[in-house]
SEMARTOR-934774 format. One record per atom (N, C-alpha, C): x, y, z; residue in three letters. Coordinates in steps of 0.05 Angstrom, whole numbers, plus 32768, in hexadecimal, padded with zeros to 4 digits. Last residue first. Example, Ala and Ser with C-alpha at 12.3 -4.5 7.8 and 13.67 -1.06 7.14 Angstrom:
BEGIN
81017FD3808ESer 81117FEB808FSer 81028001809DSer 81087F8E809CAla 80F67FA6809CAla 81087FBE809CAla 
//
This chain:
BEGIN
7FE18225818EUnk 7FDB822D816BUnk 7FFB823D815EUnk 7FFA820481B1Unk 7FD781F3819BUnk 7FD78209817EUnk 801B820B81D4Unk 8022821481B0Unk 8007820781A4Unk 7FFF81E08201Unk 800F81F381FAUnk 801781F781DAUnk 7FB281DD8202Unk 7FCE81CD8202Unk 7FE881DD81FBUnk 7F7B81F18221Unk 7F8F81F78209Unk 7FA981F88208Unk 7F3F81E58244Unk 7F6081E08239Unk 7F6881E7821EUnk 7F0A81E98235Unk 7F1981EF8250Unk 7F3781EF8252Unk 7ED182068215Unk 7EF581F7820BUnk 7EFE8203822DUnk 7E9D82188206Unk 7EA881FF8214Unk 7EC281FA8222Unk 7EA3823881DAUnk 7EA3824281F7Unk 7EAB82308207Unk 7ECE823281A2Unk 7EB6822381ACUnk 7EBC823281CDUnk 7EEF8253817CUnk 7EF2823B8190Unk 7ED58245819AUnk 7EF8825F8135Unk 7EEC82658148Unk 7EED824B815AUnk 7F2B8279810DUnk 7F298269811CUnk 7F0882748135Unk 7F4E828D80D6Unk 7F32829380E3Unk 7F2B827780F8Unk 7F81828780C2Unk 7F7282A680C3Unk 7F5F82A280D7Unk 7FB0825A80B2Unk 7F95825D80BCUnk 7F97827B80C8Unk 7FDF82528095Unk 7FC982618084Unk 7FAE825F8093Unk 8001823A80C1Unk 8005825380B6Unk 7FF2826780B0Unk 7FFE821B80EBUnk 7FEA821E80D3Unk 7FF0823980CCUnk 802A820B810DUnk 8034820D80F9Unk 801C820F80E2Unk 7FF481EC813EUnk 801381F7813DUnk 801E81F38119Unk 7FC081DB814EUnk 7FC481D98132Unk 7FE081F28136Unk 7FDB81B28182Unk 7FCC81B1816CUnk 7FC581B68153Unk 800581C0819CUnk 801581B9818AUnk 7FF681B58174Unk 7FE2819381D3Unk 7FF981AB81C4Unk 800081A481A9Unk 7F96819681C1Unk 7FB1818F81D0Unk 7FC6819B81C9Unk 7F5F81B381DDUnk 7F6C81B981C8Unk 7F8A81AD81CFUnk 7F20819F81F3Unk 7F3881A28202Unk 7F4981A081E4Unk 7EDF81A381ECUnk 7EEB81AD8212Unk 7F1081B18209Unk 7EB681A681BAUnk 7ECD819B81C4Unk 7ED881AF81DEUnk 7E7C81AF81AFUnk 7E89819A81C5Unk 7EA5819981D5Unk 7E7A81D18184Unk 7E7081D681A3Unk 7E8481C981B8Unk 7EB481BD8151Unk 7E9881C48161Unk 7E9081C7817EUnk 7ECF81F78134Unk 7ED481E78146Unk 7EBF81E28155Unk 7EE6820480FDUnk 7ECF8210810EUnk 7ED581F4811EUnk 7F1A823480D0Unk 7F0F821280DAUnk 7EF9821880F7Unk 7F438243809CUnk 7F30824780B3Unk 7F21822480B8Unk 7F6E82328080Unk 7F68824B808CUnk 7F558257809BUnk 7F9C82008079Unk 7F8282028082Unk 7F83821F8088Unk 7FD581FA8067Unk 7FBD82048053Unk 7FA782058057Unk 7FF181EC8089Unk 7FF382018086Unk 7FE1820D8071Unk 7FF181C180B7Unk 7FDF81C180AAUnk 7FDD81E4809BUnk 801581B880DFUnk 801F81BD80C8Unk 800C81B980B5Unk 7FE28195810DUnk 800481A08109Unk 8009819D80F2Unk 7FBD817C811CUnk 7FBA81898107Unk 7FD2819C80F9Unk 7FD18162814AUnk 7FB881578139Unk 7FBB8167811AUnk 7FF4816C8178Unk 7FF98172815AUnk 7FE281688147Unk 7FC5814E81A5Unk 7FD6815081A3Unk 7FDE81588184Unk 7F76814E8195Unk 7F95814981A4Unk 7FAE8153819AUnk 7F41816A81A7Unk 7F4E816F818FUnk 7F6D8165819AUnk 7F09814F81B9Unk 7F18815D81BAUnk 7F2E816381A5Unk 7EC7814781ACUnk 7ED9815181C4Unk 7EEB815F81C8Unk 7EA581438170Unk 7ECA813E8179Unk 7EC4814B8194Unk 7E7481428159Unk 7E7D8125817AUnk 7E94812A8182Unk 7E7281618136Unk 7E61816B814BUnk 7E6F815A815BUnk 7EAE815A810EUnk 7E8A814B8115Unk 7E8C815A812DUnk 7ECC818A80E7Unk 7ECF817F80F7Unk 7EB4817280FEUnk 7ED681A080A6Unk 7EC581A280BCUnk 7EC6818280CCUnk 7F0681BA807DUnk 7F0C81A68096Unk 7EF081A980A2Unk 7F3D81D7804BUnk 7F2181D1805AUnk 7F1981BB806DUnk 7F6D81C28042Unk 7F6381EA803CUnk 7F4381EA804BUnk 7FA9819D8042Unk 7F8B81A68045Unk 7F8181C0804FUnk 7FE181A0802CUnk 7FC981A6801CUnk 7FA881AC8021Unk 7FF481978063Unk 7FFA81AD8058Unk 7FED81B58041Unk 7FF3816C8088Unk 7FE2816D806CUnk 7FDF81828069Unk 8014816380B7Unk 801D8167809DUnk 800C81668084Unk 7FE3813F80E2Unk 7FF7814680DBUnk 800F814980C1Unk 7FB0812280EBUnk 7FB2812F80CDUnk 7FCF814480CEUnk 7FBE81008118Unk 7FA680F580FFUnk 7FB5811280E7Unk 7FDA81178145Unk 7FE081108131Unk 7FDC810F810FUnk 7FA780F4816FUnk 7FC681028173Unk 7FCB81088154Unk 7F6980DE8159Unk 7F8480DE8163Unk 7F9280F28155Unk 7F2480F18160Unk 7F3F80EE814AUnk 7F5A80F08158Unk 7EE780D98166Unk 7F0380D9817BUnk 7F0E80DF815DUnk 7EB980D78157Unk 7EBD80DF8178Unk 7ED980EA817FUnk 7E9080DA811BUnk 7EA880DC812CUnk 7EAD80E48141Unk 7E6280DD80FEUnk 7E6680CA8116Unk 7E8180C3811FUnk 7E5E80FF80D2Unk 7E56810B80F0Unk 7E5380F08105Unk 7EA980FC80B7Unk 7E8B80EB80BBUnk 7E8680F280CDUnk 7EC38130808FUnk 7EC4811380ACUnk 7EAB811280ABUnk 7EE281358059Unk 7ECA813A8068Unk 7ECA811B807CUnk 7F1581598042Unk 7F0C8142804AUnk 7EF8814B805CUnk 7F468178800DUnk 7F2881788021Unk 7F2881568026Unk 7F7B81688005Unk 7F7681887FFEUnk 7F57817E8016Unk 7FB9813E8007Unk 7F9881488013Unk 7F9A8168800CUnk 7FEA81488005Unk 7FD5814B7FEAUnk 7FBB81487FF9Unk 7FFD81338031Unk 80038153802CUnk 7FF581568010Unk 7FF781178063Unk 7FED81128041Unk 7FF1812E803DUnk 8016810A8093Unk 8027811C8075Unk 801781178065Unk 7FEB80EB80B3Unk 7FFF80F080AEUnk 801480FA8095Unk 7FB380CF80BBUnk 7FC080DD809EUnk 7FD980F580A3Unk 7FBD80B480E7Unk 7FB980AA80D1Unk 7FB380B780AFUnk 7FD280C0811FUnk 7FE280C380FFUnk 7FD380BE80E7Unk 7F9A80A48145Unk 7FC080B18143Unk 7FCC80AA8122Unk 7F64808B8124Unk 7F758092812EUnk 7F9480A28126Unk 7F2380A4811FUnk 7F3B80A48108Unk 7F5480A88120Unk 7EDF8086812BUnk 7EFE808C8133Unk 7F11808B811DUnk 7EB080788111Unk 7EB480898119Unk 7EC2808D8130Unk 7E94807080D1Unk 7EB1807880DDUnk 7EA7808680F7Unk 7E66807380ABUnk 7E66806380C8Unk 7E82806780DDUnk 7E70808E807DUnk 7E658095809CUnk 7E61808E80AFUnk 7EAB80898065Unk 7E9D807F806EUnk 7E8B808B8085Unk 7ECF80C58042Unk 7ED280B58064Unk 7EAF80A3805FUnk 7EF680D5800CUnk 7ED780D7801AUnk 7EDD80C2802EUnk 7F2480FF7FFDUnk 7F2280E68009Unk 7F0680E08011Unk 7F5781187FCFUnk 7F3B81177FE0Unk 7F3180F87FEAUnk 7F90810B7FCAUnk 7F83812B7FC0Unk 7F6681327FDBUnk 7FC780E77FC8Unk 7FA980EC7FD7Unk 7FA281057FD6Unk 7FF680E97FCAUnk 7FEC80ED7FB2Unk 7FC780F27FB2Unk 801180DC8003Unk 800A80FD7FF5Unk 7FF980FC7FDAUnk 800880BC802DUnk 7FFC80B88019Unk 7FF780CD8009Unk 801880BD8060Unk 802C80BA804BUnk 801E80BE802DUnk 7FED8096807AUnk 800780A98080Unk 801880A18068Unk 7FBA80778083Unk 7FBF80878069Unk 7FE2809F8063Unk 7FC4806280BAUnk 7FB8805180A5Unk 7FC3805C8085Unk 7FDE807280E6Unk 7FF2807480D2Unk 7FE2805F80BAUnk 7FA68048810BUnk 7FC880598111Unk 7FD7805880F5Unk 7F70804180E6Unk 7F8B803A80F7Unk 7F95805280FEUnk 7F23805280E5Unk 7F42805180D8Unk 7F5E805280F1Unk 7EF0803380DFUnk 7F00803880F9Unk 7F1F803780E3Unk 7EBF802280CAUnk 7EBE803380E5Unk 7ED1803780F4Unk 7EA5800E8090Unk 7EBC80168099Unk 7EB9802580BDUnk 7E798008806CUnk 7E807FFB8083Unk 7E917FF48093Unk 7E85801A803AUnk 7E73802F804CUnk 7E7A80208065Unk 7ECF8019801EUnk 7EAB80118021Unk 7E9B8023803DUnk 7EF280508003Unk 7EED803D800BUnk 7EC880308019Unk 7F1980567FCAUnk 7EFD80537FCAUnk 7EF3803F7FE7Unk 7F42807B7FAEUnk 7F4180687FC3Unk 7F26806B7FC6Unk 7F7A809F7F87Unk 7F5C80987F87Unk 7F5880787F9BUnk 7FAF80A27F86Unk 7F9C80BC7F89Unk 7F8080AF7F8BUnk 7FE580847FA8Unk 7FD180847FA9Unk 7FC3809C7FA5Unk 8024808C7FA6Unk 8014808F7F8DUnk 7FF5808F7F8AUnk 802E80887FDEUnk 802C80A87FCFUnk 801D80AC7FB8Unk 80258060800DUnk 801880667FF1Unk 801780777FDBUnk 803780668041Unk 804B80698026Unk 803F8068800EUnk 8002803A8058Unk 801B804A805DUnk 8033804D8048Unk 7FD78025805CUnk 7FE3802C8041Unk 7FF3803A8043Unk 7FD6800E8094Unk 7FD27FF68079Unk 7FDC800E805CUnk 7FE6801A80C4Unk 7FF9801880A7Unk 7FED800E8093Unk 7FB17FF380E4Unk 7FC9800780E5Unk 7FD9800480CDUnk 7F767FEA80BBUnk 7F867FE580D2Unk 7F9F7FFC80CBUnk 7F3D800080ABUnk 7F57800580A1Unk 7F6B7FFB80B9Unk 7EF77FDB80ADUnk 7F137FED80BAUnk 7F2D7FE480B1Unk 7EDB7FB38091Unk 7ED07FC580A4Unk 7EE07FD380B8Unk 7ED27F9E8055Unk 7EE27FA1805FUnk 7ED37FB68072Unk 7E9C7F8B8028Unk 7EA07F818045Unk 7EB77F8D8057Unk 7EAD7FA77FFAUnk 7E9A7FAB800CUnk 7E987FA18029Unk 7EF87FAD7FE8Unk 7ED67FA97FEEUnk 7EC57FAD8003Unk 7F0A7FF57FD4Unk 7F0D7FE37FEAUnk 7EF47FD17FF1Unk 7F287FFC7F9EUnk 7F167FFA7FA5Unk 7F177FEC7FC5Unk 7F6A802C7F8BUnk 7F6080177F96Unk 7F3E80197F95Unk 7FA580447F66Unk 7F8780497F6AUnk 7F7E802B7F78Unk 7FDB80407F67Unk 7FD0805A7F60Unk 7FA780637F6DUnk 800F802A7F7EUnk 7FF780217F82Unk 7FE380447F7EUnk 8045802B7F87Unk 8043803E7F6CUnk 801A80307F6CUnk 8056802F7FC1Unk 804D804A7FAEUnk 804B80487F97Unk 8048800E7FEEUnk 803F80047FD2Unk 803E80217FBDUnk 805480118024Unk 806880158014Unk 806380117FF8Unk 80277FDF803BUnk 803B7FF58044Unk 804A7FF8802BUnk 7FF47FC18032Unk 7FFE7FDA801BUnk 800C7FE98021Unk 7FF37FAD8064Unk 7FEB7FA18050Unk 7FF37FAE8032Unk 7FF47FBF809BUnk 800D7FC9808AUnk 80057FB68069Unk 7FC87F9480B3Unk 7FD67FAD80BEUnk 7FEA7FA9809FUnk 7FA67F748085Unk 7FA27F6D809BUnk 7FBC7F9480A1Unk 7F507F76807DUnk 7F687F798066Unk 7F867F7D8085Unk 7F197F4B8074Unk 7F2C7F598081Unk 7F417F60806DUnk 7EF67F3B8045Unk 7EE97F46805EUnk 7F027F528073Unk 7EE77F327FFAUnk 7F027F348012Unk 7EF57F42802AUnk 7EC07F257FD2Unk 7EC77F1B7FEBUnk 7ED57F188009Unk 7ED77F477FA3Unk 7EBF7F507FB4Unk 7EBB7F457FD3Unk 7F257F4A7F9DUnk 7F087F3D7F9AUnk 7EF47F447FB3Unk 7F467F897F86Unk 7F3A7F7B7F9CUnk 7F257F647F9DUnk 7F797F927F56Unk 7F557F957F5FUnk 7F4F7F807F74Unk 7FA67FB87F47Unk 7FA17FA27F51Unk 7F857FA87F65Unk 7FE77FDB7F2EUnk 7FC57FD07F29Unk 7FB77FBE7F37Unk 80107FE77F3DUnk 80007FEF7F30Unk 7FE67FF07F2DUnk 804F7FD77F57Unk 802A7FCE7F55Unk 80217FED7F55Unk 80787FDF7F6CUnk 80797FE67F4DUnk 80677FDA7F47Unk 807F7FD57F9DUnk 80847FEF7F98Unk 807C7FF87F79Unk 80707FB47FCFUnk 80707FB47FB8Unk 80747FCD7FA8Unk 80737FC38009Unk 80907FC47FF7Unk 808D7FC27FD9Unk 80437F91801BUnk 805C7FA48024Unk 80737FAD800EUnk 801A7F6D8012Unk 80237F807FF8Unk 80407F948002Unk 80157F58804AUnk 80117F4B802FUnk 80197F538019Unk 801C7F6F807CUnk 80317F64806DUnk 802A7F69804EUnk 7FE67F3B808AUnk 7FFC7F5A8099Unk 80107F4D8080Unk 7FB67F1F8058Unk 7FBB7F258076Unk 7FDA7F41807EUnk 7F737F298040Unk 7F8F7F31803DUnk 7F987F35805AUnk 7F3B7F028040Unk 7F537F0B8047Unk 7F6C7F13803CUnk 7F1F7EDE8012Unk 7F0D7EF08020Unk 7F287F028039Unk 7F2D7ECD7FCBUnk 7F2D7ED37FE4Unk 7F1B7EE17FF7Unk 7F107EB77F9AUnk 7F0C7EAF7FB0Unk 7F137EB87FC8Unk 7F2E7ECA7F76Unk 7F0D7ED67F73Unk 7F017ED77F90Unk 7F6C7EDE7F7BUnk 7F5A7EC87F7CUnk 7F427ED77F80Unk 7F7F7F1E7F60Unk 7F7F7F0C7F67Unk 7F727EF77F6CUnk 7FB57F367F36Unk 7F9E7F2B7F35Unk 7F8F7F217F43Unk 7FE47F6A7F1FUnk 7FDB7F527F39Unk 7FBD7F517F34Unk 801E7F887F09Unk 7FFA7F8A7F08Unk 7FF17F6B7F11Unk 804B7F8C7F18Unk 803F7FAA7F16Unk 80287FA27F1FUnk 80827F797F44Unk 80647F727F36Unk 80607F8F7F36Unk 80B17F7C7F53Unk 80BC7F7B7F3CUnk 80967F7A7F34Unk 80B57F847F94Unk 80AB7F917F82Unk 80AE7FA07F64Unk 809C7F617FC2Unk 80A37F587FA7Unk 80977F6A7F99Unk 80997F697FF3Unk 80B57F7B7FE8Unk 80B47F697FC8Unk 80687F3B7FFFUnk 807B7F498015Unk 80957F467FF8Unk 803F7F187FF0Unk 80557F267FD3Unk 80647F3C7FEBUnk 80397F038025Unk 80317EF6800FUnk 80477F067FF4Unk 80307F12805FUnk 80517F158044Unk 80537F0D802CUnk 7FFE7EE8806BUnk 80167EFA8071Unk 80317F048066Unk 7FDE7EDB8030Unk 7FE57EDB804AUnk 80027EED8049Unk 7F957EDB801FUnk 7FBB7EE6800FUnk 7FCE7EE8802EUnk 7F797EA0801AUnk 7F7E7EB78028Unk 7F9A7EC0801EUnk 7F5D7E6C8014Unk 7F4B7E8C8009Unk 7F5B7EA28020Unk 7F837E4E803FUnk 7F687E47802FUnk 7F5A7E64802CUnk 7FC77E62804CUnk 7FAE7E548050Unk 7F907E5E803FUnk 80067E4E8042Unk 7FED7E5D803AUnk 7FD37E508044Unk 802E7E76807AUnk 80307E60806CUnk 800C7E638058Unk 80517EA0809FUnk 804D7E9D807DUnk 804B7E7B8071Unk 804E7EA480D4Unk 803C7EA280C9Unk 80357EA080A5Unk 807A7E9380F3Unk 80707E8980F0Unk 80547E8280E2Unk 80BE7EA780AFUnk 80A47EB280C8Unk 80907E9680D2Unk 80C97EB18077Unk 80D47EA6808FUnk 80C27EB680A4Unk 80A17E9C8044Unk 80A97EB1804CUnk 80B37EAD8060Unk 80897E74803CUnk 80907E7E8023Unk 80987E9C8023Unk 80857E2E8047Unk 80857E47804DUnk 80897E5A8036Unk 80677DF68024Unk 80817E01802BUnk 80777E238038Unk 80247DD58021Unk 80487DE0801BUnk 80517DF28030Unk 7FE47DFB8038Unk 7FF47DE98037Unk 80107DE38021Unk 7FA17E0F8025Unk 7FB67E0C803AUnk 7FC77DF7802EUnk 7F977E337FE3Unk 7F947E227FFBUnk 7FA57E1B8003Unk 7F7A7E607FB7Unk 7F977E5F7FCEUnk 7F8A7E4C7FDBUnk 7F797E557F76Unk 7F697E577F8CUnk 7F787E517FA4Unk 7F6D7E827F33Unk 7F797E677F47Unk 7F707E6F7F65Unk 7F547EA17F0DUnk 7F4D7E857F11Unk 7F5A7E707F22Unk 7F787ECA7F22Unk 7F5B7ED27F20Unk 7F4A7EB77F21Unk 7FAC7EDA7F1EUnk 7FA67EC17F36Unk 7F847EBE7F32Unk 7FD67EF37EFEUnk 7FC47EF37EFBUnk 7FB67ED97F09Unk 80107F267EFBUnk 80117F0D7F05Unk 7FE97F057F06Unk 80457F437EE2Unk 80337F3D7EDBUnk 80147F2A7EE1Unk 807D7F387EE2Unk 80727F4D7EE9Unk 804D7F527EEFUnk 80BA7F107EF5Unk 809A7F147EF9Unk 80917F2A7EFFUnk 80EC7F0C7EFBUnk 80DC7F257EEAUnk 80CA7F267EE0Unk 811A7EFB7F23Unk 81067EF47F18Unk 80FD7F087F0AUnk 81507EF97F3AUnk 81507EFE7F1BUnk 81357F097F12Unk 81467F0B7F80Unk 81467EF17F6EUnk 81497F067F51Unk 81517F217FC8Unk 81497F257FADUnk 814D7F0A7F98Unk 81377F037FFCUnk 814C7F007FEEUnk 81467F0A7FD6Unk 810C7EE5801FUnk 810D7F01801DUnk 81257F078006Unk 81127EB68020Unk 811E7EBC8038Unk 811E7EDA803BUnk 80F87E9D7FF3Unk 80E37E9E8010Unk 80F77EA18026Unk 81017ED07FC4Unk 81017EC07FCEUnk 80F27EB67FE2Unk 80F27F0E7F97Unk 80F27F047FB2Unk 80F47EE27FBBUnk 80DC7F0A7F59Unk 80F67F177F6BUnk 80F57F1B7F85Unk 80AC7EED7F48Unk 80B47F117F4FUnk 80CD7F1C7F58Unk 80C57EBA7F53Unk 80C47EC67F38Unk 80BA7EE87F32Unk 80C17EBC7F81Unk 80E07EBD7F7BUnk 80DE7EBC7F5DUnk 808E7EBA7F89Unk 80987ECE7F97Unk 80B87EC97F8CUnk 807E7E887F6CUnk 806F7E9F7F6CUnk 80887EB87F6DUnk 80967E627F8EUnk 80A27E657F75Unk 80947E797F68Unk 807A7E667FBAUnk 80967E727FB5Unk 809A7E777FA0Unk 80487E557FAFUnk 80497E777FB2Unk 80657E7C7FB7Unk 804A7E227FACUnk 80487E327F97Unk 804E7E4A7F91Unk 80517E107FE3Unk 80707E147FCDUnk 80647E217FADUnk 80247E2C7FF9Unk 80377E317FF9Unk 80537E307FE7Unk 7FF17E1B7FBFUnk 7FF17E257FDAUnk 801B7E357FDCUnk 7FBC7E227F8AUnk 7FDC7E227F90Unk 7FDF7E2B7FADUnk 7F8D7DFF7F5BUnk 7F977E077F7BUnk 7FB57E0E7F85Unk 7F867E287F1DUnk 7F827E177F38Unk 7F917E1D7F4FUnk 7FB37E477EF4Unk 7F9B7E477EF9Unk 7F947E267F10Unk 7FDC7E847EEAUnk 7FDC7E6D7EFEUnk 7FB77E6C7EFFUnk 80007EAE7EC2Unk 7FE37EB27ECFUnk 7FE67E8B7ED3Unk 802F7EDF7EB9Unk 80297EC87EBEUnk 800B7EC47EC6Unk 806C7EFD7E9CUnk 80457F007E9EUnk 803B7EDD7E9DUnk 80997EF87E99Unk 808C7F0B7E9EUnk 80717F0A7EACUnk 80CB7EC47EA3Unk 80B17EC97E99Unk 80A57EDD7EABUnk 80F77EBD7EADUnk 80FF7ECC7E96Unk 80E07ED87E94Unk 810C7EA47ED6Unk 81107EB77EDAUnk 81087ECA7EBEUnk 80EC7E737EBDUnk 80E67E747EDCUnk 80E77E987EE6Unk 810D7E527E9FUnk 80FE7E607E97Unk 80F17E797EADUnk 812A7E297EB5Unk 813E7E407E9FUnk 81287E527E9AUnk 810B7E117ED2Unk 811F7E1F7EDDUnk 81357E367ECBUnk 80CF7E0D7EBEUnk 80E47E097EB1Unk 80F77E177EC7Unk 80907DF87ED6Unk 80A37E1B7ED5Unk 80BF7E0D7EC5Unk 807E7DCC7EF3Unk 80687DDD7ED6Unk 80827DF17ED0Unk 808E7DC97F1EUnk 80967DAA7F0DUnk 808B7DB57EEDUnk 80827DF27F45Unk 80987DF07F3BUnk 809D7DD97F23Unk 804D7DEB7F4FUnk 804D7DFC7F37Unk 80747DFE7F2DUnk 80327DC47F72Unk 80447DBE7F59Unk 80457DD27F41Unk 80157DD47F97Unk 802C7DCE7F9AUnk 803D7DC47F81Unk 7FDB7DBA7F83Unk 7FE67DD37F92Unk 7FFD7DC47F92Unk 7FC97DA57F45Unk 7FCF7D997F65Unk 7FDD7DA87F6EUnk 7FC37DAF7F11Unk 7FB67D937F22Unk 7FB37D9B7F35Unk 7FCD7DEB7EF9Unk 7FD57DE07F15Unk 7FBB7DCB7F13Unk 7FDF7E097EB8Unk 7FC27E027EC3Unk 7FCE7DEC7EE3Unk 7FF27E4B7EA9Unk 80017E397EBEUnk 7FE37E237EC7Unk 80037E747E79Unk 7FF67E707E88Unk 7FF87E477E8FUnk 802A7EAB7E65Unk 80297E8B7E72Unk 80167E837E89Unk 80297EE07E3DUnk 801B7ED17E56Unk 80207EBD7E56Unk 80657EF37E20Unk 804B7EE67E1CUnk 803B7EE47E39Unk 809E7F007E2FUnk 80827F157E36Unk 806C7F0C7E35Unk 80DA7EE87E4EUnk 80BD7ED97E42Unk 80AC7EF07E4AUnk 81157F067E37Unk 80FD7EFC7E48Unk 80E57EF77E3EUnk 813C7F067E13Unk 813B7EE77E1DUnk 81197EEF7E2BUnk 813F7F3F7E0DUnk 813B7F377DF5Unk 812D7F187DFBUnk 81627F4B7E3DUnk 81487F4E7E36Unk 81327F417E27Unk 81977F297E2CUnk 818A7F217E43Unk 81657F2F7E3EUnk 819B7F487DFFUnk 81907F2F7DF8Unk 81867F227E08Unk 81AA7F7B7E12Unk 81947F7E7E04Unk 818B7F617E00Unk 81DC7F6A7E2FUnk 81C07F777E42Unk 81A37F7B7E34Unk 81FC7F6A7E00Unk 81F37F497E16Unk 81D37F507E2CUnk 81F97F967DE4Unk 81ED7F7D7DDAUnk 81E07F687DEDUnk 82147FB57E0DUnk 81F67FB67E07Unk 81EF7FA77DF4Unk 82447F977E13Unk 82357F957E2BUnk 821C7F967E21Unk 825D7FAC7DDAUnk 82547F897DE1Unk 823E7F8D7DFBUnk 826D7FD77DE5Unk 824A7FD77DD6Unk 82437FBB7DD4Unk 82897FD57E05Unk 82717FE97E13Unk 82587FDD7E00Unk 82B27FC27DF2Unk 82A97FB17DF8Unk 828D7FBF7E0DUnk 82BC7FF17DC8Unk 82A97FD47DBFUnk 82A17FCC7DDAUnk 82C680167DEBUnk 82B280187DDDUnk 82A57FFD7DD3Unk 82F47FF47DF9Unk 82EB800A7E11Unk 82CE80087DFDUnk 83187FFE7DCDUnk 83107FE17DDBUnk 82FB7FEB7DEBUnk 831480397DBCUnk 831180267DADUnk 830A800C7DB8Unk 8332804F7DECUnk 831B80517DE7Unk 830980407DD6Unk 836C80277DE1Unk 835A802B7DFCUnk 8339802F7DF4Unk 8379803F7DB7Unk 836E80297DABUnk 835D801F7DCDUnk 838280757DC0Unk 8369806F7DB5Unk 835D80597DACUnk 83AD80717DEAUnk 8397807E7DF0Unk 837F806E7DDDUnk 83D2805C7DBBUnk 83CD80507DC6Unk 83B080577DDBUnk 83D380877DA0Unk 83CA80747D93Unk 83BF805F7DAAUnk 83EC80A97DC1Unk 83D080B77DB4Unk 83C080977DA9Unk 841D80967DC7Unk 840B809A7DDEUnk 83EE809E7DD4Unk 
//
């Protein structure tokens, strides 16, 4: 019995240390060099790729025009297909700096809007491809549209060209390991979700010609310490910093009127807060579970405090309300 037991362990063991051979050689097979990819003619980045090769190559950089069937074979070399479908691929690396998106091929995502068009990262474009760390992109674009980075989870790095003028809703949903951004110059509001889940985000830079943050723009974004606001801002809607519970300070722009329901619900890190002379009012849980604010001044203007406003501030001591104030919403404090 004993013998037999140990010739068990004995098979048991080799063929454990066969597996870590075969898993070390599968490694051992992938392509790390850069491959770089020169494109005639959009659409033919499949006839350039080797099919035995396809899944192996890391680090890629693509130079000229590539439209839709390019951007599949793009996206199922990150590990995503164009039905959404995980893939082998183990594209990590990806460098578009000298190529140039224009219309036309194959879809490249199921929807009516994933097809590519001329200087633009479109809809779902790297949607859940998130075998990419570090992304490059066309010099040329001037759009990122909805979707576009959703899910990427294991991006890292990735610089914005100066050109870009919209960026589109949920554009950086779910991108947590996205640590640091620039936002260019031309961009002139955070639509809804756009960095929703960002946790890894600590440093964000955004342009002066900003005037209007989403619904659930920054929610979620705990790694967020500080945040400077554009002065031209001036609406921060419902949720939009929702649980940053790493906010510690933020300074609002004296051209704020309105802050939605919500806006800074669960930022249990923030300890300081002056509100713009323009707020009115103060809505619904706005400031709920804000347990690290301890005092706060509330300006002239505002007439009406909603429920639940700042409910659960534990560490607030010092509150002064304004004479004005005609309402005060139930549990507001």
């Amino acid at each position: 019995m004993r013998n037999f037991t140990f010739k068990g362990l004995f098979l048991t063991a080799v063929f454990m240390l066969l597996g870590c051979f075969s898993i070390q050689a599968a490694d051992d097979d992938l392509i790390t060099k850069q491959i770089t990819i020169n494109l005639d003619k959009a659409g033919t980045l499949p006839n350039k790729i080797a099919s035995s090769e396809m899944y192996k190559i890391t680090n890629l950089k693509i130079i000229g025009e590539i439209n839709g069937t390019d951007w599949n074979m793009i996206r199922e070399m990150a590990g995503r297909d164009n039905r959404g479908y995980g893939t082998e691929g183990k594209l990590s690396v990806l460098d578009l700096s000298e190529a140039k998106i224009v219309k036309g091929g194959d879809s490249y995502y199921p929807g009516d809007n994933c097809y590519t068009s001329n200087d633009e990262i479109g809809e779902k474009a790297f949607y859940d491809c998130s075998r990419l760390t570090s992304l490059t992109l066309p010099v040329g674009i001037t759009s990122i549209g909805y979707d576009a980075f959703a899910y990427c989870s294991g991006l890292t790095s990735l610089t914005l060209p100066a050109g870009i003028t919209s960026i589109g809703e949920y554009a950086f949903y779910g991108c947590s390991g996205l640590t640091s951004l620039t936002l260019p110059a031309g961009i002139t509001s955070i639509g809804d979700d756009t960095f929703y889940g960002c946790s890894g985000l600590t440093s964000l830079t955004l342009p002066a010609g900003i005037t209007s943050i989403g619904e659930y723009a920054f929610s979620g974004c705990s790694g967020l310490t500080s945040l400077t606001l554009p002065a031209g801002i001036t609406s921060i809607d419902k949720y939009a910093f929702l649980d940053c519970s790493g906010l510690t300070s933020l300074t609002l722009p004296a051209g704020i009127t309105s802050i939605g329901s919500r806006a800074f619900y669960g930022c249990s890190g923030l300890t300081s807060l002056t509100l713009p002379a323009g707020i009115t009012s103060i809505g619904d849980d706005t400031f709920y579970g804000c347990s690290g604010l301890t005092s706060l001044t509330l300006p002239a203007g505002i007439t009406s405090i909603g429920e639940y406003a700042f409910s659960d501030c534990s560490g607030l001591t010092s509150l002064t309300l304004p004479a004005g104030i005609t309402s005060i919403g139930k549990y507001a404090f």
